[in-house]
N, C-alpha and C positions, 0 to 999 in steps of 0.2 A: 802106713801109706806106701804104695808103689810108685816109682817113679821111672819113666823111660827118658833118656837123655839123645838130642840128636849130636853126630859126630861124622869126622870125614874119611871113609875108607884111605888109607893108603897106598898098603898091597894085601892082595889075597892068596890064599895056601891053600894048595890041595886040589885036585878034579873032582874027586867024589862030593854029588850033591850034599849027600850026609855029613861030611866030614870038611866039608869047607868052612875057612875062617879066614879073617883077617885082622888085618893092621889098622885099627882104626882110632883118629885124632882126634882128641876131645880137649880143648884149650889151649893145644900145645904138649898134652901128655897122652900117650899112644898107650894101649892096649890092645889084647887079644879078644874077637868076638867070635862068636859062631856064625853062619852066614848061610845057613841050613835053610831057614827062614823067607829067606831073599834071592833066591838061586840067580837073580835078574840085577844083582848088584856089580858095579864095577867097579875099578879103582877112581877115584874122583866125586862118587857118589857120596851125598848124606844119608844115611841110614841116624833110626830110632833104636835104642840099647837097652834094651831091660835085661839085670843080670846078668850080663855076657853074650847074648843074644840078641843080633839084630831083629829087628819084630816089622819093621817097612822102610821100604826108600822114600828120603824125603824129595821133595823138591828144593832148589836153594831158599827158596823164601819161605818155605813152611820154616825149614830148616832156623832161617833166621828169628822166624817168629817164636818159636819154642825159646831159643836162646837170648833173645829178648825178654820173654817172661819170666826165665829164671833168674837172668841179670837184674831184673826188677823184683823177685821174690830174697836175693841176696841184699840188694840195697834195702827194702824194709826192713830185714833181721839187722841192720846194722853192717854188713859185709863178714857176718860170724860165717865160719866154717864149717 
């Protein structure tokens, strides 16, 4: 199963549409994304994550809504990891 995660840009690197990436927050813990994807992304934005690559910008409330359903797919499992 695939799964795309939403998350909050912090900063972005690079001008080349190709070659851009950023800093993006996911609970508190940042990663590297691609941003190739999203050319129309900016700092402060929610962006969707599959693999390293941002795949669309969300809105805040979609945003929320995803993280919602994960938070609710985690408490089923028990809060496993």
């Amino acid at each position: 199963m695939c799964l795309a995660v939403p998350g909050r840009i912090r900063r972005i690197r690079g001008d080349s549409p190709l070659e851009r990436s950023g800093e993006v927050e996911f609970g508190g813990v940042a990663k590297e994304a691609s941003l190739a994807f999203v050319p129309e992304a900016q700092p402060g934005d929610w962006v969707l994550v599959h693999a390293g690559v941002a795949i669309a910008v969300l809105d805040p409330a979609a945003a929320e809504r995803a993280l919602d359903a994960l938070r609710a797919l985690e408490a089923a499992d028990g809060g496993a990891p």
